[in-house]
C-alpha positions as CSV (number, residue, x, y, z in Angstrom):
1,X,-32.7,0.9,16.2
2,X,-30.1,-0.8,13.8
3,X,-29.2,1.9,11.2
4,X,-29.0,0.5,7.6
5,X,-25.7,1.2,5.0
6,X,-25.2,0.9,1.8
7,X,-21.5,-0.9,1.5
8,X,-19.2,0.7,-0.9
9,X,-18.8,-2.6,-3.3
10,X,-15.4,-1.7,-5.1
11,X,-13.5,-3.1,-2.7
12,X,-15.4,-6.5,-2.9
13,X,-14.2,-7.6,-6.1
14,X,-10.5,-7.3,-4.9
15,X,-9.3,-7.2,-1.5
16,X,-12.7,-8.7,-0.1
17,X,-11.4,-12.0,-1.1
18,X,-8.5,-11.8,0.8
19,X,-9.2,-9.2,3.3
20,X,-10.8,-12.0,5.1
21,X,-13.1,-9.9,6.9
22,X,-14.8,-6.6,7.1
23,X,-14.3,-5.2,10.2
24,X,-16.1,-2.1,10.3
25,X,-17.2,0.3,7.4
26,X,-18.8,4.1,7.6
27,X,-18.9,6.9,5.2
28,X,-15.1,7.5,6.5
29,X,-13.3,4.4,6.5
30,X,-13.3,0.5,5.5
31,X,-11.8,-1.6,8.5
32,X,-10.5,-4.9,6.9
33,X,-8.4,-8.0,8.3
34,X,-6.5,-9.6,5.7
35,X,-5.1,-12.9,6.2
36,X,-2.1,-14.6,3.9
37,X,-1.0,-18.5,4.9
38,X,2.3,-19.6,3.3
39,X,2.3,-19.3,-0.6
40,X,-0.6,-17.9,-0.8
41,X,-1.7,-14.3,-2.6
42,X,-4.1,-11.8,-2.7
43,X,-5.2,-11.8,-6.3
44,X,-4.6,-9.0,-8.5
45,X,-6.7,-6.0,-6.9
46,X,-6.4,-1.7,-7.1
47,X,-5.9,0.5,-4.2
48,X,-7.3,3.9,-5.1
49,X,-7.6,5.5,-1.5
50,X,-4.8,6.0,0.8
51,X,-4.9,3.9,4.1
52,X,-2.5,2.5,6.9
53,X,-2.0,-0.9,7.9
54,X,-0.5,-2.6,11.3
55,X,1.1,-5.8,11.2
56,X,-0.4,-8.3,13.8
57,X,1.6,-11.1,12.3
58,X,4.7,-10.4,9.9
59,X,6.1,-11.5,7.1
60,X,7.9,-11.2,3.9
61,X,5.3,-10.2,0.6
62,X,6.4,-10.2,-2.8
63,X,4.5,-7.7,-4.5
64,X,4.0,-8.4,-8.9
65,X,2.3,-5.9,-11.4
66,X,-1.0,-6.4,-12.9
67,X,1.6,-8.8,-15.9
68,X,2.4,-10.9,-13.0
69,X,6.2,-9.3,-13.1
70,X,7.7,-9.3,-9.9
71,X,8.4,-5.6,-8.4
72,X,10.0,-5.9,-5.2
73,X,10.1,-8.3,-1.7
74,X,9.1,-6.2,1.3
75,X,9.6,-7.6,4.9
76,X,6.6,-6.2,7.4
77,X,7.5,-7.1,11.2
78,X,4.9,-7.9,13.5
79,X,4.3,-4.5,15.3
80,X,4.8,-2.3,12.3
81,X,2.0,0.3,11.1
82,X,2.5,1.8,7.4
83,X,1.1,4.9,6.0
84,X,0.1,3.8,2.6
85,X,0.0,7.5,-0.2
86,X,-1.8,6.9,-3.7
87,X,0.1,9.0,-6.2
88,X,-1.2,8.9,-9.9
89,X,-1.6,5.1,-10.4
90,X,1.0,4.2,-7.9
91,X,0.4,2.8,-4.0
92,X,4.0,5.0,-2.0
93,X,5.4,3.8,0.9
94,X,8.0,5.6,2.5
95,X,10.5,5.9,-0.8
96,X,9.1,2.9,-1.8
97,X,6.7,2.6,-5.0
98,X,4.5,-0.1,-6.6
99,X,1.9,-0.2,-8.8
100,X,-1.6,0.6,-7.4
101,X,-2.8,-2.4,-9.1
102,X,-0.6,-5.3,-7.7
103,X,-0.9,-8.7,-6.3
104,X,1.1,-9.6,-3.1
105,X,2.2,-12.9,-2.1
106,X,3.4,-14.4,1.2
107,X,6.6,-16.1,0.5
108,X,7.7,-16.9,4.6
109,X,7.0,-20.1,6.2
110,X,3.9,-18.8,8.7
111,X,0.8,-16.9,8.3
112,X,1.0,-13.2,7.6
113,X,-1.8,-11.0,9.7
114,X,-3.1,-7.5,9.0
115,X,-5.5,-4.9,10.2
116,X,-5.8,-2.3,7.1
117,X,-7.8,1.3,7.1
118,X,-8.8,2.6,4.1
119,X,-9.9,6.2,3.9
120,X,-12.8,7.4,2.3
């Protein structure tokens, strides 16, 4: 017997169009791919639940505000996994802080690869 879920549709409207695919999804956690070729971005989109990330295929991301100003370059090797904190209406990583409403970018010259998981 194949159990029925309703999908939690918040993310769909952002990430979902980058997050090329959803993995997996429970009442725990969203499993997403995302895939970035060269010069291309995510679109403007709102994390609002802490998650990690590993990096199946790095790159450099420029991350910009919901005006489109620029807040910071961030290099993400292939290999890496980042624990991603939501604090007031800002995504933390590490000492690092951005806005949780952002776009990101992939400046480098090759596809950028992610597995991201969102907690519930």
């Amino acid at each position: 017997m194949i159990a029925s879920m309703e999908l939690d549709t918040r993310w769909e409207v952002g990430v979902a169009d980058v997050a090329t695919t959803k993995l997996f999804e429970n009442e725990r956690v969203a499993v997403w791919e995302m895939l970035l070729a060269p010069g291309e971005s995510t679109g403007l989109h709102t994390h609002d639940r802490e998650y990690f990330f590993h990096v199946l295929e790095g790159s450099t991301l420029r991350t910009s505000d919901g005006n489109g100003e620029r807040v910071g370059d961030f290099e993400f090797k292939t290999g890496s996994t980042n624990w991603i904190s939501i604090e007031g209406d800002e995504v933390v990583l590490g000492s690092t802080r951005a806005p949780a409403t952002h776009d990101a970018k992939n400046l480098g010259s090759t596809r950028y690869r992610e597995i991201l998981v969102e907690f519930k």
